[in-house]
C-alpha positions in Angstrom: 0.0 0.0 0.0 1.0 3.5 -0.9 1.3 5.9 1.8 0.5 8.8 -0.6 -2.7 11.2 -0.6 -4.6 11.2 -3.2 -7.8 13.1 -4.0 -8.5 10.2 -6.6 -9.7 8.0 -3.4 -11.8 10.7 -2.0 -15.6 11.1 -3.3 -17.3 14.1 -5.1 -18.9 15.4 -2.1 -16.1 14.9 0.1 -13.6 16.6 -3.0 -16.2 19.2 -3.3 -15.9 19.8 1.1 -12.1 20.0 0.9 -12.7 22.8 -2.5 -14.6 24.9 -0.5 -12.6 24.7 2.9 -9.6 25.7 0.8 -11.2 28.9 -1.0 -13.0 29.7 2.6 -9.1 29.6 3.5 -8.0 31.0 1.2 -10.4 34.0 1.0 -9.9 34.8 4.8 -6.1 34.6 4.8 -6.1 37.0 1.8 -9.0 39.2 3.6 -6.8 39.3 7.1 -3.7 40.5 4.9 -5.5 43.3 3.1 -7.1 44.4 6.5 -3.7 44.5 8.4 -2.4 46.7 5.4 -5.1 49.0 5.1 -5.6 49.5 8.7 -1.7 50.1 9.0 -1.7 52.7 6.2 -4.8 54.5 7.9 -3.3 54.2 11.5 0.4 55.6 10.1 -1.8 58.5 8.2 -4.3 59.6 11.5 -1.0 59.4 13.4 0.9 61.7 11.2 -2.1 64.1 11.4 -2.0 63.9 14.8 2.0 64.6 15.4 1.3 67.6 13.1 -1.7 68.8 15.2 0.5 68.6 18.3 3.6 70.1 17.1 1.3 73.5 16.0 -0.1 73.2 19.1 3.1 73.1 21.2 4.6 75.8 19.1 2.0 77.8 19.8 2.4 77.3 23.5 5.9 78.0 23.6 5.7 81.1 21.3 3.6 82.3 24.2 5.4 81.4 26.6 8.2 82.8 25.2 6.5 86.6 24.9 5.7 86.4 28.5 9.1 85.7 29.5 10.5 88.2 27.2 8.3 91.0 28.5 8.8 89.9 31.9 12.8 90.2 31.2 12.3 93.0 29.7 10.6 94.7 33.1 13.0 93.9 35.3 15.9 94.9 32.7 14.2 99.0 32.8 13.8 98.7 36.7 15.9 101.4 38.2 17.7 99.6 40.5 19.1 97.1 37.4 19.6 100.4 35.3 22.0 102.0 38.0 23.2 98.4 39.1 25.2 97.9 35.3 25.6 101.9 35.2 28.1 101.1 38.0 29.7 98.0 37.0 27.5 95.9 39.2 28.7 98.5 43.0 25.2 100.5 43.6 22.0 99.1 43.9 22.7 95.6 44.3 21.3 94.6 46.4 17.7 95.9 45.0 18.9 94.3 41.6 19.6 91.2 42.8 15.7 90.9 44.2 14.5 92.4 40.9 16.9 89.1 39.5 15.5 86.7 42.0 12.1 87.6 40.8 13.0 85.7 37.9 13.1 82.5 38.8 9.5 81.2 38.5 10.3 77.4 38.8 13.0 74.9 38.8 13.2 75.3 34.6 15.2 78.6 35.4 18.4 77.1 35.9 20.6 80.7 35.8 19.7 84.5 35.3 22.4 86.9 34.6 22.8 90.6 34.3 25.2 91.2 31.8 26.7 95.0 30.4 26.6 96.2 26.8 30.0 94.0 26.5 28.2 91.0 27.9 30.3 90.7 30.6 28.4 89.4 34.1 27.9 92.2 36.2 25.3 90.4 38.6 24.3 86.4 39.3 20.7 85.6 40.6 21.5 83.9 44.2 18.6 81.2 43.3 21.0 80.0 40.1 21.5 76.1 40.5 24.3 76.1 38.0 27.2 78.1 36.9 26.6 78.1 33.0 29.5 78.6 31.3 28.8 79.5 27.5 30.1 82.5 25.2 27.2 84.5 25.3 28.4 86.6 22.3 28.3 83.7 20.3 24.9 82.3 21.3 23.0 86.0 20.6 24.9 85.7 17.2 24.1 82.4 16.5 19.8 83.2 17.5 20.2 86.6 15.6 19.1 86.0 12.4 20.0 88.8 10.0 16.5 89.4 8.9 16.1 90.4 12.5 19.2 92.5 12.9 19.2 94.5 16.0 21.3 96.4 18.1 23.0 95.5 21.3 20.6 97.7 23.0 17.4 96.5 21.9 18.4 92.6 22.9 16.6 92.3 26.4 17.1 88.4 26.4 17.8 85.2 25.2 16.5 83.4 27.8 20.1 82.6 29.4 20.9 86.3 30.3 19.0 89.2 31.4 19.8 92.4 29.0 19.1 96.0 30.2 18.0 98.6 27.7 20.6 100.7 28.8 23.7 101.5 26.4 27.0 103.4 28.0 26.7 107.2 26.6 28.2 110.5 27.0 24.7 112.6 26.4 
């Protein structure tokens, strides 16, 4: 006796049973395939909407956040006391300019706050700064100064490392 399967043996109705199981197969293996793909496309496309909707939306947040902290940096840089503070390389009013610094610090994102001359050299440190950050300020405000926003020393109040004043060293 042969050990091989043939369909020759098996009857009409039982051939006809084993057709349809096959194409029933077949039909829900092709079916499950062309699901999986379309849902993948349709998942990778609502997600890509989605990481677009949430990168607008985070811009937007940190645009505005970014104003506030600006004008707020830009207060404290015309308060009197920081005015006369870098007017005198940092002697008078420090100790009302340091407060006006300390203000500042909102939360523990604020990691140091500097008041710097028209030279960018440090003429004050916030006593709440965690860190001594070492960078060459001259180059940062150069590299975040694009040239279709050219400005003067000045008018930079801040860059989010340093606090600017509005004051400029003049013989009027």
């Amino acid at each position: 006796m042969s050990n091989n399967f043939s369909l020759n043996r098996l009857s009409i109705q039982q051939r006809l049973t084993l057709l349809i199981c096959t194409l029933l197969l077949s039909a829900i293996v092709i079916y499950g395939f062309a699901n999986y793909y379309s849902l993948k496309k349709a998942s990778l496309t609502i997600a890509s909407d989605r990481i677009g909707l949430l990168t607008t939306q985070i811009s937007t947040m940190f645009g505005q956040s970014a104003q506030a902290v600006t004008k707020l940096e830009h207060a404290t840089a015309t308060q009197n006391s920081v005015v006369q503070c870098v007017k005198s390389g940092g002697k008078d009013f420090r100790k009302e300019a340091l407060a006006e610094l300390d203000k500042l610090h909102t939360d523990s994102t604020w990691v140091s706050i500097e008041l710097l001359d028209q030279n960018l050299v440090p003429v004050l440190r916030s006593d709440k700064a965690l860190v001594n950050v070492n960078v060459d300020t001259k180059a940062v405000l150069a590299f975040t100064c694009r040239p279709r926003f050219k400005q003067s020393w000045e008018n930079i109040q801040s860059w989010g490392l340093n606090v600017l004043p509005r004051y400029r060293h003049s013989s009027r």
